[in-house]
PASEBA-1860 file (N, C-alpha, C; in nm, 3 decimals):
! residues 255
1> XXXXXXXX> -0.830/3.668/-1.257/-0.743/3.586/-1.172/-0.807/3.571/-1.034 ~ -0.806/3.421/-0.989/-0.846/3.433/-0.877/-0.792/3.438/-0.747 ~ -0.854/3.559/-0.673/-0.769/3.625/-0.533/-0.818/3.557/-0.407 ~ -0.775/3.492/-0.302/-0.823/3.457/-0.125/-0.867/3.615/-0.065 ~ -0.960/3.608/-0.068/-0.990/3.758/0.023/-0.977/3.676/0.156 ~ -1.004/3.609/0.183/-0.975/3.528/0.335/-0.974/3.422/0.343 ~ -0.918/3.402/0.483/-0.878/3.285/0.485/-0.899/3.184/0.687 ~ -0.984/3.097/0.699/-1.053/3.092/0.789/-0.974/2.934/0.849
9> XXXXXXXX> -0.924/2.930/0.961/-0.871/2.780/1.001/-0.939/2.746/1.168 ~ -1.062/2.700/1.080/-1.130/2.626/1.197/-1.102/2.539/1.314 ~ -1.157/2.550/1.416/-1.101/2.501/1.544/-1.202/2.305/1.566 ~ -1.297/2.396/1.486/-1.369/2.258/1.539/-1.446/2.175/1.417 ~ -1.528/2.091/1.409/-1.618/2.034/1.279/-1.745/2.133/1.258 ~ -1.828/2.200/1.372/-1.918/2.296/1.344/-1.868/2.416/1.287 ~ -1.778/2.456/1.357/-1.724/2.594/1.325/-1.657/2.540/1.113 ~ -1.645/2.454/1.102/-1.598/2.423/0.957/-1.690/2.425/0.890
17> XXXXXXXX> -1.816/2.385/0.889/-1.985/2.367/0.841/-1.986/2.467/0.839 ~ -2.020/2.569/0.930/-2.054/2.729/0.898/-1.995/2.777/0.839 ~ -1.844/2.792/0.848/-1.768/2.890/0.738/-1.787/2.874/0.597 ~ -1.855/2.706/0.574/-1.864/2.665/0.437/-1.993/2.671/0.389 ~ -2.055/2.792/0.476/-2.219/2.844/0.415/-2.220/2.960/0.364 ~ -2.071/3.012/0.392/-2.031/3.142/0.327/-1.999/3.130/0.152 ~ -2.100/3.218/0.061/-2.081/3.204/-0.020/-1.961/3.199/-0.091 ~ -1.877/3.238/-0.099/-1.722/3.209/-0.141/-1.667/3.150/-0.143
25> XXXXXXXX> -1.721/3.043/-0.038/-1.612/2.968/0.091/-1.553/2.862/0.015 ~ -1.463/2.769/0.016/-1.404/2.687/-0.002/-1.304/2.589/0.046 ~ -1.334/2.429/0.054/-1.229/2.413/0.152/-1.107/2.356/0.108 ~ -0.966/2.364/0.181/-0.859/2.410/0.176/-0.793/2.278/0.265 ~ -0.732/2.188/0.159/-0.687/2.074/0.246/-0.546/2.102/0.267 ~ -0.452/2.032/0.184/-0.291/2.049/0.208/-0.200/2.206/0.152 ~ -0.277/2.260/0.069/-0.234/2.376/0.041/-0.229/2.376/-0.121 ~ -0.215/2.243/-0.193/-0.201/2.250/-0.316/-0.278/2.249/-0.385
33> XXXXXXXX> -0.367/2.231/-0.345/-0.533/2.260/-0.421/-0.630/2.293/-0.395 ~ -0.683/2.378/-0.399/-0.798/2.451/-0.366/-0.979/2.342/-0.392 ~ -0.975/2.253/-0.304/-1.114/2.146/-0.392/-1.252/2.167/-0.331 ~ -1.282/2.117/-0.409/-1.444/2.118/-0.366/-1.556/2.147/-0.475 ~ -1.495/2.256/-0.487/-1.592/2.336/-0.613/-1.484/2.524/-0.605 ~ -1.462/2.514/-0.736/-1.410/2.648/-0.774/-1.430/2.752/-0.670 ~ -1.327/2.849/-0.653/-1.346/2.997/-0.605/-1.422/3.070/-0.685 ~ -1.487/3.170/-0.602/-1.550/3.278/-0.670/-1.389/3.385/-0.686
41> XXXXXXXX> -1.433/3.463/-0.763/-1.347/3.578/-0.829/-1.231/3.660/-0.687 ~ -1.343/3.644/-0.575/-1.241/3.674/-0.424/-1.315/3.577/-0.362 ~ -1.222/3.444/-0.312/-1.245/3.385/-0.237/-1.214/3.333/-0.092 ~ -1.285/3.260/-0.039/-1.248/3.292/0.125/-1.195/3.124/0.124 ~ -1.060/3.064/0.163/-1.079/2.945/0.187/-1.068/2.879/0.357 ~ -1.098/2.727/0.382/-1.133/2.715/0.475/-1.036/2.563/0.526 ~ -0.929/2.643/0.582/-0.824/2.537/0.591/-0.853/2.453/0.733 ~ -0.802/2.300/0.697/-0.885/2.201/0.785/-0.766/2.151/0.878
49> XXXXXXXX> -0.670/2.225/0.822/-0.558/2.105/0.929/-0.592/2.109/1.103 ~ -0.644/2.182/1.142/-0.684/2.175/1.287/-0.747/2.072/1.338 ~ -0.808/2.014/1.227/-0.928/1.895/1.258/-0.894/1.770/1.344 ~ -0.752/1.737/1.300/-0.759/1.619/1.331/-0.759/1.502/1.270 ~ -0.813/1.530/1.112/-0.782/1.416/0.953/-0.700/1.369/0.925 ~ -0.532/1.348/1.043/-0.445/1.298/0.942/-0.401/1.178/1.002 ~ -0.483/1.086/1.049/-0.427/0.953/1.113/-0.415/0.839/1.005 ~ -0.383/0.730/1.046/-0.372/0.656/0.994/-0.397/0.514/1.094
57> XXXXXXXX> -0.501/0.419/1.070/-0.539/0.335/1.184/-0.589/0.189/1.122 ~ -0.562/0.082/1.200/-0.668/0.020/1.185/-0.791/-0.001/1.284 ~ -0.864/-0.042/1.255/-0.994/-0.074/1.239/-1.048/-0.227/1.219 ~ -1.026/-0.294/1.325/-1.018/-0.405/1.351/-0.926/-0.507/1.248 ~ -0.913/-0.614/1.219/-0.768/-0.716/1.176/-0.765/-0.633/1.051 ~ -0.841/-0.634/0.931/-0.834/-0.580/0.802/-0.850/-0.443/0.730 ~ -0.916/-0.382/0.828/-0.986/-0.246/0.822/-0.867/-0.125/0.831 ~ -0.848/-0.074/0.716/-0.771/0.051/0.763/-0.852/0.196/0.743
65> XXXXXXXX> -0.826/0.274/0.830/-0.869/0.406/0.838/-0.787/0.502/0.790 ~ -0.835/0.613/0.707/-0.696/0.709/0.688/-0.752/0.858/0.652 ~ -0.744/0.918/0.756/-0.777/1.041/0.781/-0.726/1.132/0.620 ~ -0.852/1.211/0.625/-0.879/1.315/0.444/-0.716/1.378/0.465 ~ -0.706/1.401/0.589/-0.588/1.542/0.570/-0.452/1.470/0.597 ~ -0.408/1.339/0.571/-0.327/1.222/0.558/-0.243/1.260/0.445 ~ -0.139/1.324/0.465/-0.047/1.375/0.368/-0.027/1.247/0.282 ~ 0.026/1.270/0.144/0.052/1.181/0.069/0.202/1.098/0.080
73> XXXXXXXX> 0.266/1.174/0.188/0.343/1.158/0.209/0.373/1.046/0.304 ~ 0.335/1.117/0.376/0.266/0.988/0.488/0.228/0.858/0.465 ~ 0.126/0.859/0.382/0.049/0.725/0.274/0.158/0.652/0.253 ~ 0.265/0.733/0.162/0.307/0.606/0.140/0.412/0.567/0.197 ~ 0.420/0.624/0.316/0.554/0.598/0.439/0.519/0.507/0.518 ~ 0.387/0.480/0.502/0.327/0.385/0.648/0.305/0.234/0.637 ~ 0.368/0.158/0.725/0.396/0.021/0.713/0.290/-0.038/0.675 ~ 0.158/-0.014/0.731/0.059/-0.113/0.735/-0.067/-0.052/0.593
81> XXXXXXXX> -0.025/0.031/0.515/-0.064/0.043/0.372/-0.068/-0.062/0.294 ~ -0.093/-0.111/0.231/-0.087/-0.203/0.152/0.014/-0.154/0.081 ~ 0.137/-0.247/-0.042/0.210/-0.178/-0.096/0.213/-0.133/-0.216 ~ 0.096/-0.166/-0.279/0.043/-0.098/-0.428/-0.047/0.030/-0.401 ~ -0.099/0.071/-0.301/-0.125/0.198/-0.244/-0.001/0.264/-0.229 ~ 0.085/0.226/-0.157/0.169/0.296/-0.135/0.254/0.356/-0.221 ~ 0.282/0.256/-0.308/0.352/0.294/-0.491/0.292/0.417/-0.552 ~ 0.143/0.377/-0.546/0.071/0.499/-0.587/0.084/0.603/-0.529
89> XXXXXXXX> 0.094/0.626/-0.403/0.062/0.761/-0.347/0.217/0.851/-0.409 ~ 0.357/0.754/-0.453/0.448/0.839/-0.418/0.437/0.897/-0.574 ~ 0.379/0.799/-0.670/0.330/0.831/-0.807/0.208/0.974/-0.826 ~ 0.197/0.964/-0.690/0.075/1.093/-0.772/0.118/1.278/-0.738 ~ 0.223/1.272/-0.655/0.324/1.406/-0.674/0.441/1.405/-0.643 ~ 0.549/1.493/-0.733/0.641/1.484/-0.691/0.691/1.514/-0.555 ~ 0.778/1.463/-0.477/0.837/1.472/-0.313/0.823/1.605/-0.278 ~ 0.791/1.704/-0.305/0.791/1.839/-0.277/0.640/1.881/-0.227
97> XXXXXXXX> 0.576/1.804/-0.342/0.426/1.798/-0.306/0.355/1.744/-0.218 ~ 0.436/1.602/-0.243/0.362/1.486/-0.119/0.359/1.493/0.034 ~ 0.424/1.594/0.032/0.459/1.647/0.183/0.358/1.756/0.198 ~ 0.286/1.777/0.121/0.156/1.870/0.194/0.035/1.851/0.119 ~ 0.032/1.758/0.010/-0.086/1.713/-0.071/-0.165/1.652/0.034 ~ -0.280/1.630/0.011/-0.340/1.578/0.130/-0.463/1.474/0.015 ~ -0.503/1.322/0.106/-0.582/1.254/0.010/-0.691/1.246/-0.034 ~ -0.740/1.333/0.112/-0.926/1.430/0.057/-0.877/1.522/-0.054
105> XXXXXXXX> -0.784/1.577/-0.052/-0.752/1.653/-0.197/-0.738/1.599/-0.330 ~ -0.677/1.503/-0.302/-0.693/1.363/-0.436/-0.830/1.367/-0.487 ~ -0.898/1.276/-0.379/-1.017/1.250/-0.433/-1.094/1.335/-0.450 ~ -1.094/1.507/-0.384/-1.227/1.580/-0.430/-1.159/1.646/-0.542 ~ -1.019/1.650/-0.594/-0.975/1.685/-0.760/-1.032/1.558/-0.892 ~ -1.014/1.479/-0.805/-1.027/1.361/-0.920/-0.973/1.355/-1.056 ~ -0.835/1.383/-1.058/-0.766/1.362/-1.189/-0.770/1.282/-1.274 ~ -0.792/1.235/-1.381/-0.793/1.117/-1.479/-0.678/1.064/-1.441
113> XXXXXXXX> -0.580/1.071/-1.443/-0.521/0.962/-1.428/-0.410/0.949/-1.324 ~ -0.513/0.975/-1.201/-0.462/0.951/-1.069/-0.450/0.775/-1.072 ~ -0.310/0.724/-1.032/-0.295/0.601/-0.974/-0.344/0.590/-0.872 ~ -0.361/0.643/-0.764/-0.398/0.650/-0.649/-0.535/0.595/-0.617 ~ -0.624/0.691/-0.735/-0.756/0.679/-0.706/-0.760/0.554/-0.791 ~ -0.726/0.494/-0.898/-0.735/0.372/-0.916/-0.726/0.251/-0.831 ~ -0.607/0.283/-0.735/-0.617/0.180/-0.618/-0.683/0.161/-0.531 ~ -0.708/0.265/-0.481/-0.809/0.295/-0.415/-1.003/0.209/-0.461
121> XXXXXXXX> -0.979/0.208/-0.570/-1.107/0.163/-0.670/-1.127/0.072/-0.627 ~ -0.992/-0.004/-0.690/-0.957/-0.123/-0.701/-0.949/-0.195/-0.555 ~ -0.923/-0.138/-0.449/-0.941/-0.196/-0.334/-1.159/-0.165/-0.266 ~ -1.191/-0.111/-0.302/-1.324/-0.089/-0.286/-1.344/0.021/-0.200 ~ -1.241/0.150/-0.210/-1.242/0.229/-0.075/-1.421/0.304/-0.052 ~ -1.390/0.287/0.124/-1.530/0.359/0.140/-1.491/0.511/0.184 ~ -1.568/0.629/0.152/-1.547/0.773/0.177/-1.680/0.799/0.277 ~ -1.574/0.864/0.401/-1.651/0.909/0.465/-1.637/1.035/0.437
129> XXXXXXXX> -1.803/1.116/0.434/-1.816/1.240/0.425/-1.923/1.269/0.525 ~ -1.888/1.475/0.569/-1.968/1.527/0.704/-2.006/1.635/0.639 ~ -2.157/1.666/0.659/-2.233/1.779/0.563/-2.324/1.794/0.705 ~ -2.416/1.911/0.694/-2.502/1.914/0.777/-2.584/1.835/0.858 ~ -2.640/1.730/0.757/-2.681/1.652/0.741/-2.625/1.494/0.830 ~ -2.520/1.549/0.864/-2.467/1.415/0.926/-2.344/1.358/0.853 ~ -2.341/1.265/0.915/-2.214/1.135/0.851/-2.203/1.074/0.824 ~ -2.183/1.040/0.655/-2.210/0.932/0.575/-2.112/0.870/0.548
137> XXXXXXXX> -2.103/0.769/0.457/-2.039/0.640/0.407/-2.072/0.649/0.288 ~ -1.992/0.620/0.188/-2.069/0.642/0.047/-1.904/0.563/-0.025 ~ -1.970/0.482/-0.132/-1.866/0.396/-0.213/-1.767/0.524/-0.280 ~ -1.633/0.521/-0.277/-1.541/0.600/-0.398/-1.604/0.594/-0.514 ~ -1.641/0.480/-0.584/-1.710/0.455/-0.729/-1.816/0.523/-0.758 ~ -1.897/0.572/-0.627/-2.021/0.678/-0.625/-1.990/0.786/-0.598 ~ -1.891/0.837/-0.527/-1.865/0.977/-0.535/-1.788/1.034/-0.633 ~ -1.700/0.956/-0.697/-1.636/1.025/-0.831/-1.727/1.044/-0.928
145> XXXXXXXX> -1.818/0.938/-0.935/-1.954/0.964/-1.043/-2.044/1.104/-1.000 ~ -2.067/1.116/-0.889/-2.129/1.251/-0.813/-2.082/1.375/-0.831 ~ -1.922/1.368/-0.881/-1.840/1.527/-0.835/-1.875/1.602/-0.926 ~ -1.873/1.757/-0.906/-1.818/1.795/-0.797/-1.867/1.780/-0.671 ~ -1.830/1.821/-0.534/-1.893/1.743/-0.410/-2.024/1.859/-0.411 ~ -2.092/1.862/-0.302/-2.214/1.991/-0.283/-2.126/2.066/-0.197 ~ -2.189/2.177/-0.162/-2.108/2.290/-0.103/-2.137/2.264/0.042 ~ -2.043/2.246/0.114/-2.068/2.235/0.267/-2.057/2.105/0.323
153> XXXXXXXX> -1.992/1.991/0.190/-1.952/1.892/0.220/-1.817/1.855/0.227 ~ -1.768/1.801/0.358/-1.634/1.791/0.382/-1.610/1.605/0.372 ~ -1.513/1.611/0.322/-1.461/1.452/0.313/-1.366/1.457/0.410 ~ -1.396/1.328/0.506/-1.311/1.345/0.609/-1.234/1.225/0.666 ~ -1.324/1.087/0.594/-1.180/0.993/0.615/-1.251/0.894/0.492 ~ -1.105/0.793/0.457/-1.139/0.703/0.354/-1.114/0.549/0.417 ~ -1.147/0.472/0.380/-1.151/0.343/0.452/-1.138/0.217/0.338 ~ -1.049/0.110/0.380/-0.977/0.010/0.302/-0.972/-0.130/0.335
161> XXXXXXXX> -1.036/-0.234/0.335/-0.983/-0.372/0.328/-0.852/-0.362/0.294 ~ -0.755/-0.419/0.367/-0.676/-0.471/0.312/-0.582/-0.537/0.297 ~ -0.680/-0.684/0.302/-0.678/-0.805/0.260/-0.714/-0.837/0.081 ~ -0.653/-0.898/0.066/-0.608/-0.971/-0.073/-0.482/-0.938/-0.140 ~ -0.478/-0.971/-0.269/-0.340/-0.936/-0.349/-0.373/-0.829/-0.464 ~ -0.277/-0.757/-0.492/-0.317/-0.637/-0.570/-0.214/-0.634/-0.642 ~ -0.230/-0.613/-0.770/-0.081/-0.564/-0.897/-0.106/-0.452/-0.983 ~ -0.045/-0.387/-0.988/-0.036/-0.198/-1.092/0.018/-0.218/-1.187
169> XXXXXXXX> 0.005/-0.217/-1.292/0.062/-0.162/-1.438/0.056/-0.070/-1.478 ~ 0.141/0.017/-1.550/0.156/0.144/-1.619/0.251/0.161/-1.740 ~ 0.211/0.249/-1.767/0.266/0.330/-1.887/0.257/0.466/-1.911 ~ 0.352/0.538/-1.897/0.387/0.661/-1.911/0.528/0.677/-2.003 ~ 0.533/0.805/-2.034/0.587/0.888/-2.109/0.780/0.825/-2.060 ~ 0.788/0.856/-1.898/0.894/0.857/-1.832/0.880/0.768/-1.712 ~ 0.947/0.663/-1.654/0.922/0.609/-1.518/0.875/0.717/-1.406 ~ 0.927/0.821/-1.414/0.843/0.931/-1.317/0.762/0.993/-1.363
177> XXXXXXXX> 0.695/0.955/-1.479/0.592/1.054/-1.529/0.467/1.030/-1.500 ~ 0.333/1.101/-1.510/0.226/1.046/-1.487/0.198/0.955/-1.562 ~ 0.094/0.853/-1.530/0.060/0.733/-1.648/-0.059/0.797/-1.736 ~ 0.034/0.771/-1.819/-0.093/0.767/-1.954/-0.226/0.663/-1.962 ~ -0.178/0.586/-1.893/-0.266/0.468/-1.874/-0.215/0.404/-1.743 ~ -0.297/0.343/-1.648/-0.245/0.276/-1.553/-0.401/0.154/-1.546 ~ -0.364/0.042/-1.493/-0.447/-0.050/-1.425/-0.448/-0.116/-1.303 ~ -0.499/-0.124/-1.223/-0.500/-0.202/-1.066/-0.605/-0.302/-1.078
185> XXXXXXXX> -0.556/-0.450/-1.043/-0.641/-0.551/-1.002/-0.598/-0.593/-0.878 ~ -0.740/-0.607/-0.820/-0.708/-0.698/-0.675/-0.819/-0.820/-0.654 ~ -0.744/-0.900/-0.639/-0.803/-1.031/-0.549/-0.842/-1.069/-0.464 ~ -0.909/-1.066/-0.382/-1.005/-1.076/-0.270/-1.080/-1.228/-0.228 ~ -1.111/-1.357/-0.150/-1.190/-1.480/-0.156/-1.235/-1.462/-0.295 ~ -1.117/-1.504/-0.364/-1.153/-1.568/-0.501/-1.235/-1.479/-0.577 ~ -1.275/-1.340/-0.578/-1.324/-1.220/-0.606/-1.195/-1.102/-0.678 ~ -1.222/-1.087/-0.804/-1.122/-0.969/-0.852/-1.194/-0.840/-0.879
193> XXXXXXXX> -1.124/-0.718/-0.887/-1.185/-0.647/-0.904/-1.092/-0.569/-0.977 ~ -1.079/-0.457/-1.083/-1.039/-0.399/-1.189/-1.047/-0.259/-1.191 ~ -0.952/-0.137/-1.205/-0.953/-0.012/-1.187/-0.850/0.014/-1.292 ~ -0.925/0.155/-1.352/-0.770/0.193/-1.480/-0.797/0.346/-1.470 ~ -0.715/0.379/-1.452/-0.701/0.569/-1.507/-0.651/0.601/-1.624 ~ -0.716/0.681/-1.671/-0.653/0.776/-1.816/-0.730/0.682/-1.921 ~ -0.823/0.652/-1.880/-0.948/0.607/-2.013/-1.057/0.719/-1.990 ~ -1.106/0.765/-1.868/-1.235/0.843/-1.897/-1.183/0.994/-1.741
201> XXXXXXXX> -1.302/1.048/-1.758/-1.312/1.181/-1.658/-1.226/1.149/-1.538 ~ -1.254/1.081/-1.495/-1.219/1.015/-1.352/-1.152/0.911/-1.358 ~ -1.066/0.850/-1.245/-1.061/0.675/-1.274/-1.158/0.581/-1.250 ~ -1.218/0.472/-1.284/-1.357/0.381/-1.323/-1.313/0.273/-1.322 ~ -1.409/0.186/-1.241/-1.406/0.062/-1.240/-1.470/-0.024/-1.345 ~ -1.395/-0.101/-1.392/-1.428/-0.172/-1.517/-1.481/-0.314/-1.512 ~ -1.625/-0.379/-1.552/-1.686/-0.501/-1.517/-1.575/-0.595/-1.546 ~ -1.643/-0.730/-1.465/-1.542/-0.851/-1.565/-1.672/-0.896/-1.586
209> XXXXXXXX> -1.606/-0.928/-1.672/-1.729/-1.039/-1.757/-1.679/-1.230/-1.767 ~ -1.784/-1.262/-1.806/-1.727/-1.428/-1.782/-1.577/-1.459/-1.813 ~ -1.558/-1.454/-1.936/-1.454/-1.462/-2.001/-1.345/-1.406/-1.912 ~ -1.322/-1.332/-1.843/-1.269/-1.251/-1.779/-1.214/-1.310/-1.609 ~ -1.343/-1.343/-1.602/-1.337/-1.419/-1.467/-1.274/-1.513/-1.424 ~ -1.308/-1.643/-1.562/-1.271/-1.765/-1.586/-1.080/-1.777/-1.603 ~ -1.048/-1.621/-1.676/-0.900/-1.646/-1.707/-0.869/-1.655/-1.863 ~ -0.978/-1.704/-1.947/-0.965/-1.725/-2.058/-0.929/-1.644/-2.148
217> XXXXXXXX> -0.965/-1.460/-2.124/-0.937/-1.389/-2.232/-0.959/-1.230/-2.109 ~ -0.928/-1.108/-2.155/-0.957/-0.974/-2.132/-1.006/-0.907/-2.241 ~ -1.032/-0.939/-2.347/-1.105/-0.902/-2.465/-1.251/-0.746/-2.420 ~ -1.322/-0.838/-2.355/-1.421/-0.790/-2.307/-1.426/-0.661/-2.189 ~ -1.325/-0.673/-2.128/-1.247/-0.551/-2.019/-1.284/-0.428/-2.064 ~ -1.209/-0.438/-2.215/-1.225/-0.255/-2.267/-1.305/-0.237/-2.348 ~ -1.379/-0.320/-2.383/-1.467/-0.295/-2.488/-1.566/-0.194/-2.464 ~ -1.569/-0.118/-2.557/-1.670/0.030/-2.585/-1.584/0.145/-2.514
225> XXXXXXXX> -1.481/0.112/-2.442/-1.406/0.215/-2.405/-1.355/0.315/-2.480 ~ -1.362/0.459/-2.466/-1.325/0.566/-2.606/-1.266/0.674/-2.537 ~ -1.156/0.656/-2.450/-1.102/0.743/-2.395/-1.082/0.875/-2.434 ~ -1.026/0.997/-2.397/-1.053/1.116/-2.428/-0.895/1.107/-2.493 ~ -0.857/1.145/-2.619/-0.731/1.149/-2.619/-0.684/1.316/-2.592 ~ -0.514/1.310/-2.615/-0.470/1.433/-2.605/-0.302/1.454/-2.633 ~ -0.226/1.517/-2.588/-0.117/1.504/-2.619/-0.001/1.395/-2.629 ~ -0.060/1.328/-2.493/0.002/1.222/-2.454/-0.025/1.073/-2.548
233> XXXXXXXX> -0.146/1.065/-2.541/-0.215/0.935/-2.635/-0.346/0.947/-2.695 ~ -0.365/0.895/-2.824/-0.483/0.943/-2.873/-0.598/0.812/-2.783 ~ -0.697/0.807/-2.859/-0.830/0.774/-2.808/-0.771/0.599/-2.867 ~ -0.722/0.555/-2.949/-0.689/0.445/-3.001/-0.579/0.395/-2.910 ~ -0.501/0.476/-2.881/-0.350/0.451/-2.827/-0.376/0.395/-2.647 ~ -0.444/0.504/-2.609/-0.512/0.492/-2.491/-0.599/0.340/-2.453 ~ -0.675/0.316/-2.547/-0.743/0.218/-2.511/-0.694/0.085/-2.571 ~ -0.570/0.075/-2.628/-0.484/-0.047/-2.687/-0.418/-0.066/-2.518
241> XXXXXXXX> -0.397/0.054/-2.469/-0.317/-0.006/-2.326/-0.401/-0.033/-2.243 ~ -0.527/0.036/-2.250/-0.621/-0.087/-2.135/-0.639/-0.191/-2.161 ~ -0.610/-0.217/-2.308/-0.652/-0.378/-2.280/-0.501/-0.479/-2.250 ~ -0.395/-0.399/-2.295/-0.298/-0.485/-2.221/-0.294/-0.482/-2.073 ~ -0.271/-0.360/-2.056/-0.286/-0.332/-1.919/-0.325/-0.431/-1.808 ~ -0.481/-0.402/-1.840/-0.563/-0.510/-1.777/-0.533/-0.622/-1.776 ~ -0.491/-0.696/-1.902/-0.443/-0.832/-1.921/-0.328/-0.876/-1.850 ~ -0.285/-0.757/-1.799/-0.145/-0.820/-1.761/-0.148/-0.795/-1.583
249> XXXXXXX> -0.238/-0.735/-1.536/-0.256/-0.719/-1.399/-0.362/-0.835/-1.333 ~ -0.439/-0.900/-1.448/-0.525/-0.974/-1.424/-0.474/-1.126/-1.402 ~ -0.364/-1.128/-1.485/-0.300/-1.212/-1.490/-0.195/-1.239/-1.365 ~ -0.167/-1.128/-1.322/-0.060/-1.136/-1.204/-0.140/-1.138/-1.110 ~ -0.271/-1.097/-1.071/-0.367/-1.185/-0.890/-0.331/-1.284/-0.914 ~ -0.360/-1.341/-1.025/-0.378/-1.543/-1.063/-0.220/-1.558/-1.009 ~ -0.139/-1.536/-1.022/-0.026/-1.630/-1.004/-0.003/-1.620/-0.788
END
């Protein structure tokens, strides 16, 4: 079982880098999840709320900013969210949670079938991350492919267009349940773009292809898709709803 032998709440961004050279170390966003990369057997974690991560801004007319340690709660309380983000965020824990989940915790868990991180996809979010090394920018679509993160890398804000039109579909078990399947399309200058959770490891952005583009069919959307099944839906069941899914979110930018 794994024990916190300590527990470290940094004052500043250096003092957070160092503690996270300590072999044990781990960092420690809203309290509900321990992310990054696993504890050792006694681990030390390295809680960030001091930082300063939990704003919420824009960033000139379209640009929104939204600090890692941005309760989920928050997310989806805030006017100038887009409102299919916001749906999502209240979808990805129950009210008990969302009040200290935090969205660098989202994304460095990367659940299959986070709505959240689908929207997120689906809007093109950029992740800023701070490692020794400096301060990068790096696509969501590349860091979920990357995880787990490296050790000593902190995610510290995520960033959003958001401009265009966006529509969510789901399917779950229960209206409050997680989705077994979910899809997000958004529309952008005549540009769509496509996100589904609960087909593979992570949530993944899915090509369009001509056919796709044009309006004519979604055929092509899920094809070769072989989701992992499990209790909820098998590998067949799963990927019969991406292709409605899709079809039916793709269909709602157009109108």
């Amino acid at each position: 079982m794994v024990s916190t032998a300590r527990y470290w709440r940094p004052q500043s961004m250096e003092e957070a880098l160092s503690l996270l050279e300590r072999p044990a170390a781990a960092v420690m966003g809203g309290g509900t999840r321990l992310n990054a990369r696993p504890l050792a057997e006694r681990g030390e974690v390295v809680d960030l709320q001091a930082l300063g991560f939990d704003g919420i801004a824009r960033r000139g007319s379209a640009m929104l900013v939204i600090g890692a340690m941005t309760r989920l709660q928050d997310l989806a309380d805030h006017a100038e969210v887009p409102p299919v983000v916001r749906d999502a965020a209240r979808r990805e824990a129950p009210s008990t949670l969302r009040t200290q989940a935090t969205l660098g915790g989202c994304i460095a868990t990367a659940e299959s079938d986070s709505e959240l991180l689908a929207t997120l996809l689906a809007y093109d979010a950029q992740v800023q991350v701070t490692a020794r090394s400096g301060v990068t920018e790096v696509a969501l679509e590349t860091l979920l492919a990357g995880l787990p993160l490296d050790p000593g890398v902190i995610i510290t804000a995520v960033s959003i267009d958001t401009r265009g039109h966006a529509e969510l579909a789901r399917t779950g078990r229960t209206t409050a349940d997680r989705a077994i399947v979910a899809a997000v399309a958004r529309k952008k200058d005549g540009e769509r773009r496509l996100a589904l959770a609960g087909v593979a490891a992570t949530p993944v952005v899915l090509a369009l292809g001509a056919r796709d583009l044009d309006g004519s069919g979604t055929d092509d959307v899920a094809a070769g898709l072989a989701p992992p099944g499990d209790f909820r839906g098998s590998t067949e069941y799963r990927a019969a709803l991406a292709r409605v899914l899709s079809a039916r979110v793709l269909e709602a930018v157009e109108r």
